[in-house]
N, C-alpha and C positions, 0 to 999 in steps of 0.2 A: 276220622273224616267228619266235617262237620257239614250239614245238609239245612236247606230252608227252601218252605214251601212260599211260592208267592203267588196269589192268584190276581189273575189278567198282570202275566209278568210277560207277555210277549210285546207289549205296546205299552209307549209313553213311560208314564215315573215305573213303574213294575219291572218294565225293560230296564232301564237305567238304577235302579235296587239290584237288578240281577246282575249288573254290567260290575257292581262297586265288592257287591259281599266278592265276587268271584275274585274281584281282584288279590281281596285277600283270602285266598283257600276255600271258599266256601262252595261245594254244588250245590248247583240249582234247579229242582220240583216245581215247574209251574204249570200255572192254567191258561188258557186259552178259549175264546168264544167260536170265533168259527174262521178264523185266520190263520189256518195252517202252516202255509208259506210263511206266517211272518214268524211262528213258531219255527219252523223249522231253520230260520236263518238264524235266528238266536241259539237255537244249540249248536250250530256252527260255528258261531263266532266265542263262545266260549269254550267249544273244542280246540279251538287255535290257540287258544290260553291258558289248555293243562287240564279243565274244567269237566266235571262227567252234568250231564243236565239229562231232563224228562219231562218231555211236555203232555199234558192229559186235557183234554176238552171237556170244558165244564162250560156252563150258565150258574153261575150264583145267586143267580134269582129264582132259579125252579129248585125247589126244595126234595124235592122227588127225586134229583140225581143223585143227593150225598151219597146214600147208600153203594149207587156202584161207583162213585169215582173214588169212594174212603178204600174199597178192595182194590180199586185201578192201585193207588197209592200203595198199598200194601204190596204188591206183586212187584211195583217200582224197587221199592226199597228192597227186598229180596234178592230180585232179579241183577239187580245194577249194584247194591251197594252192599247185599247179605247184611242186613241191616231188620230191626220189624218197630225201625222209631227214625223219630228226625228230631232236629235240634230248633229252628225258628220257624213260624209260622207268622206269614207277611197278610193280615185282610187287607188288597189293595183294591182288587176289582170294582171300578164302577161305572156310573152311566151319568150324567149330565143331565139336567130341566131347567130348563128357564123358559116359566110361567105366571103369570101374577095370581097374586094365591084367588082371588074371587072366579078367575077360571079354570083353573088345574081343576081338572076332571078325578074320577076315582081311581077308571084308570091308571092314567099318570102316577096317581098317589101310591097304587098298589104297585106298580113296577120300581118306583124307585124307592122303597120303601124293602121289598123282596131284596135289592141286591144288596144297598147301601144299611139293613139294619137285620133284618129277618132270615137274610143268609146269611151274615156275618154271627149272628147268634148260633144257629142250626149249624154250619158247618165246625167253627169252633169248637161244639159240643160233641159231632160226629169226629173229629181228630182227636178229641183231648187226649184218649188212650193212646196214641201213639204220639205224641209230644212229649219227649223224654223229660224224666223230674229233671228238675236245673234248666230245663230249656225257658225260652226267650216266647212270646207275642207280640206284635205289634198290631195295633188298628191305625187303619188311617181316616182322619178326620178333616177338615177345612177349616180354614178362618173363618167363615163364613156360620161357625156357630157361635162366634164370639163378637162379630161384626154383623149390619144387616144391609143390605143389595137387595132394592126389590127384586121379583121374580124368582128367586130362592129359596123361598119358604119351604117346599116342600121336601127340597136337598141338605136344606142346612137343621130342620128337623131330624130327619134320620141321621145326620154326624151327631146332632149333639145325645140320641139316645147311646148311640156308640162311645162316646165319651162317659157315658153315666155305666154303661154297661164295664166299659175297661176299668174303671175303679172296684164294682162287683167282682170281676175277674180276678184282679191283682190279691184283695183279699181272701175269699175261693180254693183259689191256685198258692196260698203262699205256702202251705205246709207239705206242696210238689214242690217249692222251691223253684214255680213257674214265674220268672216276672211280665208284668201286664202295662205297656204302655199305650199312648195313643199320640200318634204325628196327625198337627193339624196345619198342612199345607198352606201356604197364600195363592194369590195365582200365580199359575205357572204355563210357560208356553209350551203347551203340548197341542195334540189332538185332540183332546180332551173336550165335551162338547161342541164338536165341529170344530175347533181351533180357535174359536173366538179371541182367547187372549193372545194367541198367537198371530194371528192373522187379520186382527179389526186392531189397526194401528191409534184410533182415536181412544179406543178403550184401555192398551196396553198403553198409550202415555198418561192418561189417566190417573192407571192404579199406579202407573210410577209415579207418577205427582202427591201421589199420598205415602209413597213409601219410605221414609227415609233413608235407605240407603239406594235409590234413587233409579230403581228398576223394577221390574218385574223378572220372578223367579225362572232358573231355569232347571230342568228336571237335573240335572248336577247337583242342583242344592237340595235338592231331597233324596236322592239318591244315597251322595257324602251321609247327608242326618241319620238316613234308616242303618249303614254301615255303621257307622259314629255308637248309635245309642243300641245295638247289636255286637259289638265289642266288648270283651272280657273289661276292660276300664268303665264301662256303664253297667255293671252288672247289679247297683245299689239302687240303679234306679227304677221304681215300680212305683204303678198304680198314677202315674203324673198325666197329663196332657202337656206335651212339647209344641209349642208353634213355631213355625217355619216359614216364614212369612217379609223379612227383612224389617219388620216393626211397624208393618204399616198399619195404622188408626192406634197406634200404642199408646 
């Protein structure tokens, strides 16, 4: 049985990675911030599809939890699957800014900085032991460290250390025979900082106008990607940045 951890898998693209691996065989370990219900309908609806799932409430921005959410995990794997490892580990969890850099405060800097780079280091580090050798990583990244949007400096800072880290990883991890990649999303209509691209229609024709294939993303197409490049047929590929994007500023 193959098992993948994905954190803040209860909502948006997390939800829909959980929706896709399961479709083919995969249970699903995820996290959750403080939306139980929504946690809890998701393992419902993967139960309706053959699927064992376990949701565990994390912040990946407070460093101070790993420790007991890494034994939460551990008790999971035991308890549900007699297992003391898992197969993928999804870093999806994050948080949204849009602030123009001359006013992002420290605050600001330090909270998104904590989910989107500081816990994806620390937590990775607290699982590594139980990420079975030949297992999978993914990080998830933005376009937005390849392209520049005002107001995002401080967001597309942290993807792009994430990116520099997934190459660290890939080489690290190769002699576990862990490969290391990183999905670097476009926009996509989610919840996702307030919904903005979902829900501010001037902005979502926009970025369709820049996109060439003549849309903005929806969590399907990054869902399919992360299944896609978590498939035994992508197993050569490590240490890359993938973008997911429909080619937009290409």
């Amino acid at each position: 049985m193959t098992i993948a951890l994905i954190t803040g898998g209860s909502r948006g693209l997390g939800r829909n990675m959980a929706h896709h691996l399961a479709a083919r065989g995969v249970d699903i370990l995820f996290t959750y911030r403080s939306r139980r219900d929504e946690a809890e309908s998701l393992i419902e609806e993967l139960r309706l599809i053959g699927r064992k799932a376990v949701a565990i409430q994390l912040d990946t921005g407070v460093i101070g939890q790993f420790a007991g959410f890494k034994a939460a995990v551990g008790s999971a794997l035991k308890d549900v699957w007699g297992r003391d490892d898992f197969d993928y580990l999804i870093n999806n969890a994050g948080m949204g800014l849009y602030a123009p850099f001359a006013e992002t405060t420290e605050a600001q800097f330090d909270e998104v900085m904590n989910v989107h780079f500081k816990g994806v280091f620390f937590l990775t580090q607290a699982l590594l032991p139980m990420i079975r050798d030949g297992g999978r990583i993914v990080n998830l990244s933005s376009g937005l460290a390849r392209f520049s949007y005002p107001g995002s400096s401080t967001y597309a800072a942290a993807k792009g250390a994430v990116e520099v880290l997934t190459r660290y990883l890939a080489v690290e991890l190769g002699p576990r025979r862990i490969a290391v990649n990183v999905l670097a999303p476009g926009a996509i209509e989610t919840d996702f900082g307030g919904g903005r691209v979902r829900d501010d229609a001037g902005l979502n024709a926009m970025i369709a106008s820049r996109t060439p294939l003549g849309r903005v993303g929806l969590p399907d197409d990054i869902g399919g990607a992360v299944s896609l490049l978590l498939s035994d047929e992508a197993g050569w590929i490590n240490g890359q940045r993938i973008e997911v994007s429909g080619g937009i500023h290409a």
